[in-house]
C-alpha positions as CSV (number, residue, x, y, z in Angstrom):
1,X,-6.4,-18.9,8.1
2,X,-7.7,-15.4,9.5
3,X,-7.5,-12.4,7.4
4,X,-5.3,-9.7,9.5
5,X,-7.9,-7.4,10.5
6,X,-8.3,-3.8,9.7
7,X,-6.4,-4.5,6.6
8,X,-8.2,-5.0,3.1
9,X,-5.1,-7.2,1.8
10,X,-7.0,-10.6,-0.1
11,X,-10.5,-8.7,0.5
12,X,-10.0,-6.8,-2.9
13,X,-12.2,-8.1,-5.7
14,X,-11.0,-6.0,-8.6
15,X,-8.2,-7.8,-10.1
16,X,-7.0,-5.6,-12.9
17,X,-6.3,-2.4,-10.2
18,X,-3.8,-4.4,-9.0
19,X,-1.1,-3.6,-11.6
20,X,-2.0,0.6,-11.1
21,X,-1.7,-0.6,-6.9
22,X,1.3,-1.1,-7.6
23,X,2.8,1.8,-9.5
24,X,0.8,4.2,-7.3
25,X,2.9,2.4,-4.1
26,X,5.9,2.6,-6.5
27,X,5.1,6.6,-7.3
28,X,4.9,7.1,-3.1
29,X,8.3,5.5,-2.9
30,X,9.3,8.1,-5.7
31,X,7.8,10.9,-4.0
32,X,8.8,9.6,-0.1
33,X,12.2,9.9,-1.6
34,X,11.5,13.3,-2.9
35,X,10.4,14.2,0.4
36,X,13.5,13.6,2.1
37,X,15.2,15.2,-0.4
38,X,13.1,18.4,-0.2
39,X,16.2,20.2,1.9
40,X,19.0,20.1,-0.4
41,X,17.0,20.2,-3.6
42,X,15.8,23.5,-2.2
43,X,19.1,24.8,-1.8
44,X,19.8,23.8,-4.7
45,X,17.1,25.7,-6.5
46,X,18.2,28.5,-4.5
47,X,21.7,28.3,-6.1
48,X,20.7,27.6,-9.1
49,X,20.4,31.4,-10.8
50,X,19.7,30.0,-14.7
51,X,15.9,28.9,-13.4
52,X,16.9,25.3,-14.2
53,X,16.0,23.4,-11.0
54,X,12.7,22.1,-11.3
55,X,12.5,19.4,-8.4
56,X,9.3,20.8,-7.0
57,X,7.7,21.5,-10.4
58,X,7.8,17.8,-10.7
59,X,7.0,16.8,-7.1
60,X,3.4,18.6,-7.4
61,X,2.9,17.5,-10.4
62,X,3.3,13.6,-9.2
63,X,2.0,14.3,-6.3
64,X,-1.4,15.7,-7.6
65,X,-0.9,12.7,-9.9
66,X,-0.7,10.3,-6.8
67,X,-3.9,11.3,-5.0
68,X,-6.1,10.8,-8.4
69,X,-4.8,7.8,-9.3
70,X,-5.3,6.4,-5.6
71,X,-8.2,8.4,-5.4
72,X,-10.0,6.8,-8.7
73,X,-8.8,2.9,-7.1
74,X,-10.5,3.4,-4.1
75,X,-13.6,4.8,-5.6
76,X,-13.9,2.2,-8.1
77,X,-13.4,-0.1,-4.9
78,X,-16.6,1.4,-3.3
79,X,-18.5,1.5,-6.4
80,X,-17.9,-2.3,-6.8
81,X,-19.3,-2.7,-3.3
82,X,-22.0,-0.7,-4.3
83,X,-23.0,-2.7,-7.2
84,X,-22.9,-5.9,-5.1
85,X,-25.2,-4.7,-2.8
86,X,-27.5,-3.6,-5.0
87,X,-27.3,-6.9,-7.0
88,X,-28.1,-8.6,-3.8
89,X,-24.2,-10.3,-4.0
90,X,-21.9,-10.3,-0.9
91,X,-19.7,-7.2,-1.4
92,X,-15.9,-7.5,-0.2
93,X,-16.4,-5.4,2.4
94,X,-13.1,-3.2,1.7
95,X,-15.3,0.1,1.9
96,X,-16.8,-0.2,5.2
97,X,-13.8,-0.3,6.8
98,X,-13.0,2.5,8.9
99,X,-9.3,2.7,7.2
100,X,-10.6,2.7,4.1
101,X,-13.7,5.3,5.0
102,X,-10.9,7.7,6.5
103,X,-8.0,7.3,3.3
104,X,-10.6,8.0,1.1
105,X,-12.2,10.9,2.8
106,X,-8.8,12.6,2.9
107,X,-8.1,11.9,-1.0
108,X,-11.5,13.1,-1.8
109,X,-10.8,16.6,0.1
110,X,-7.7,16.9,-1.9
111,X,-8.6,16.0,-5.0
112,X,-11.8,18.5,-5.4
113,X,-9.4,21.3,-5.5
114,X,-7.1,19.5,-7.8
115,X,-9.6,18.1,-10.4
116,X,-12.4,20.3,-10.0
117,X,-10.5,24.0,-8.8
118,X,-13.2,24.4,-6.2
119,X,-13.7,23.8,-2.2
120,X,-14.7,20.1,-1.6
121,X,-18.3,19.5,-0.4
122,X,-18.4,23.7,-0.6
123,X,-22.0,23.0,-0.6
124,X,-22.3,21.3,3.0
125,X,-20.2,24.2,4.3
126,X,-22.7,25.3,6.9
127,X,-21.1,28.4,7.7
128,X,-18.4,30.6,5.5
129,X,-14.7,29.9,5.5
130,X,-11.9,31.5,6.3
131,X,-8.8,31.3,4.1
132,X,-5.4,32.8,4.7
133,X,-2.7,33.0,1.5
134,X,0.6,30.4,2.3
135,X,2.8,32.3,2.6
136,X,1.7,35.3,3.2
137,X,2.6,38.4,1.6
138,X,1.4,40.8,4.2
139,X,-1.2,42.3,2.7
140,X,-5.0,42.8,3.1
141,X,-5.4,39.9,0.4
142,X,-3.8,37.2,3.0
143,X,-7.0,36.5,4.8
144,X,-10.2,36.0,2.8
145,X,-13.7,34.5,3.7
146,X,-14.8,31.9,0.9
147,X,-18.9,32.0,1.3
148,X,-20.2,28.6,-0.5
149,X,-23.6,30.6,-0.8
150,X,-22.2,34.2,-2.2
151,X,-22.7,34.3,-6.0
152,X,-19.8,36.4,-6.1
153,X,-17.6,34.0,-5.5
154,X,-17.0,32.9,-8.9
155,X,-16.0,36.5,-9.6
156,X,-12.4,36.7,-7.8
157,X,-8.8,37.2,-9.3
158,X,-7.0,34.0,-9.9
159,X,-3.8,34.5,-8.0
160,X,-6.2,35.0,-4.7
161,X,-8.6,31.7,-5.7
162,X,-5.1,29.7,-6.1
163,X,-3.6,30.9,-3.0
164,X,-6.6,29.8,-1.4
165,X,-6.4,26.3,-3.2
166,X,-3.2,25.7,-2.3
167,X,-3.5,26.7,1.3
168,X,-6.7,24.1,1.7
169,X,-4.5,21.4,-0.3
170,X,-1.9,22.0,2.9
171,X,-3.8,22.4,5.6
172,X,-5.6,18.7,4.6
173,X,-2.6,16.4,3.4
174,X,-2.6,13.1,4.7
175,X,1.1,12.3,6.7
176,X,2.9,9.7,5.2
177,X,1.7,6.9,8.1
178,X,-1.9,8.1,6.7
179,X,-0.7,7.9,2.9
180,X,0.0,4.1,2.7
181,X,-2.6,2.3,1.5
182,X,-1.8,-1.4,2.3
């Protein structure tokens, strides 16, 4: 029987990620249904003058939650082909696939900011950046240049260095069609 192809399913040779597979695809349903939800819970935290509503507290927090977890899966997954190589085994061939290559390329550029609070692969940035603060407030602050190379850059206020962070976690999030792993 072929394997379908462009899909890893039965090609995965880590056996005890397939219990966290599972709770990440059942943390996506979670957070699809959040998703969909996003409208009225706004309103609702709108309306809600005690401060109580805390729908999107929750929904970055999983979220951020999701892309490590599935982040650290499909790592290990390339890791393991790694090793196999180098041990002169046949390797299962999951992370040469160009799915694969392109789901974990956009978990790795969200992640960096998450995990590490800095600008993945800063250091390949061939030229400087420009940043502009979601949503804006209008000011001379909204648009900033982040220079991988200037020293100073580790020298900035924190509300402009998060705006920033969370403006490059936007601009790169994966749609949902790009989200599902399997």
């Amino acid at each position: 029987m072929d394997k379908p192809v462009g899909r890893p399913v039965g090609s995965l040779h880590l056996p005890i990620a397939m219990m966290n597979i599972q709770r990440q695809g059942d943390l996506d349903l979670l957070l699809r249904c959040m998703e969909d939800e996003f409208e009225a819970n706004k309103a609702a935290e709108i309306a809600d003058t005690t401060g109580s509503n805390m729908t999107f507290h929750y929904q970055l927090s999983l979220s951020e939650t999701w892309v490590v977890g599935c982040y650290e899966i499909l790592r290990a997954f390339r890791q393991r082909d790694r090793d196999a190589l180098k041990a002169g085994v046949r390797p299962s061939g999951v992370s040469g696939m160009e799915t694969f290559k392109s789901i974990f390329a956009d978990l790795e550029l969200l992640r960096m900011p998450m995990t590490k609070f800095e600008i993945a692969k800063d250091d390949k940035l061939n030229e400087p950046l420009p940043l502009r603060r979601i949503p804006q407030m209008t000011t001379a602050t909204d648009d900033t240049i982040y220079d991988s190379k200037d020293p100073a850059r580790y020298q900035h206020d924190a509300e402009r260095y998060f705006a920033a962070r969370f403006h490059t976690l936007g601009s790169t999030r994966p749609s949902r069609k790009a989200r599902t792993l399997g």
